[in-house]
Structure formats: structure tokens, C-alpha cells
C-alpha positions in Angstrom: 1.2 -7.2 -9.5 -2.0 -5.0 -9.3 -3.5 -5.3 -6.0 -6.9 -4.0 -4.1 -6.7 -3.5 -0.4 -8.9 -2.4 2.1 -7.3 -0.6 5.3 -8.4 1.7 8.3 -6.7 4.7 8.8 -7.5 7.4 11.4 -10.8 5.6 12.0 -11.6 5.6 7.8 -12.0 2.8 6.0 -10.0 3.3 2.4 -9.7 1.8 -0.8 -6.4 1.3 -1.9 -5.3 0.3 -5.3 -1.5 -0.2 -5.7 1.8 -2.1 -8.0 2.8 -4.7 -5.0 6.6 -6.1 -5.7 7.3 -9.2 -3.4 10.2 -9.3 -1.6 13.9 -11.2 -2.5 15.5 -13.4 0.1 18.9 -12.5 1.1 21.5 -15.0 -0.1 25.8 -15.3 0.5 26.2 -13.4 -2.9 22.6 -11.0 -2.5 22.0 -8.3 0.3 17.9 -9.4 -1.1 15.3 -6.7 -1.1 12.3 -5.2 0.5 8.7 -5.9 -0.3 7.3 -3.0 -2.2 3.7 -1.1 -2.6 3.0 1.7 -4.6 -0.3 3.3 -4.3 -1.8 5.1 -7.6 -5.2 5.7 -6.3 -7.1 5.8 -2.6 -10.5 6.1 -2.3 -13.1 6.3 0.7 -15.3 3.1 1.4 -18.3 5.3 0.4 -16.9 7.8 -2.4 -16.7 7.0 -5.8 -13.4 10.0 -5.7 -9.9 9.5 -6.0 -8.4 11.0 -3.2 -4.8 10.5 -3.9 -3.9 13.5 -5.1 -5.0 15.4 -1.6 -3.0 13.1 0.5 0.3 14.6 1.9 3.8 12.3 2.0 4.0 11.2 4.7 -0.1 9.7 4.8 0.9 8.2 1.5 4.0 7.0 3.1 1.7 5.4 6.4 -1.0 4.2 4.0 1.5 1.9 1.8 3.0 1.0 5.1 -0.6 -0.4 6.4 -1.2 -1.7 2.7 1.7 -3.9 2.7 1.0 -5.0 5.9 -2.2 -6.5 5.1 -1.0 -8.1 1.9 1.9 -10.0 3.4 -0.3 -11.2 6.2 -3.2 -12.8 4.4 
């Protein structure tokens, strides 16, 4: 499902648009799986830019991280 969140990182509020995929109990005959987000855009509270494109790995990788934190605790 498409999901909007709205996250601090390094002291910068971002914009966060992203696929979120929930999660799959594990069961006797299923190992079950992770919760899931994908980010395909980021944008600054006060730009109008995509800034995905400019992000390295690894802040991709710590931005879904945050992202998926706040979904699954709302």
C-alpha cells in the first residue's frame, strides 16, 4: 500500500513517500516475513524537490528503517 510519512533525520524533517508491505506471522509450516518499505521519493518539509536520487544507500537504507518504524507504531 502507498504510504506518506513524515520523519526526522539528522535534525531534518523529510517527506517520505513509499510501497509499505505488512508483515506475515510465522506459523508450524511458515518461517513468516518481515514488514517491508520501499521509498520512491523523499522530499524536505520545505522543498517542493525530490531528493531521492542524491541520497546514498545506506541513508536510504536508515530512512526506510525510521519510516517503518513510524508506520507500525501508529
Amino acid at each position: 500500500m502507498d504510504i506518506e510519512t513524515e520523519i526526522t533525520y539528522n535534525d531534518i524533517t523529510l517527506i517520505v513517500h513509499g510501497y509499505y508491505t505488512q508483515g506475515e506471522d510465522q506459523t508450524h509450516n511458515y518461517i513468516g516475513s518481515p514488514s517491508e518499505f520501499e521509498i520512491y521519493e523523499v522530499y524536505t518539509e520545505t522543498n517542493e524537490v525530490n531528493i531521492f536520487d542524491i541520497l546514498n544507500f545506506n541513508t536510504i537504507d536508515n530512512i526506510e528503517v525510521l519510516s517503518l518504524e513510524q508506520i507500525e507504531n501508529k
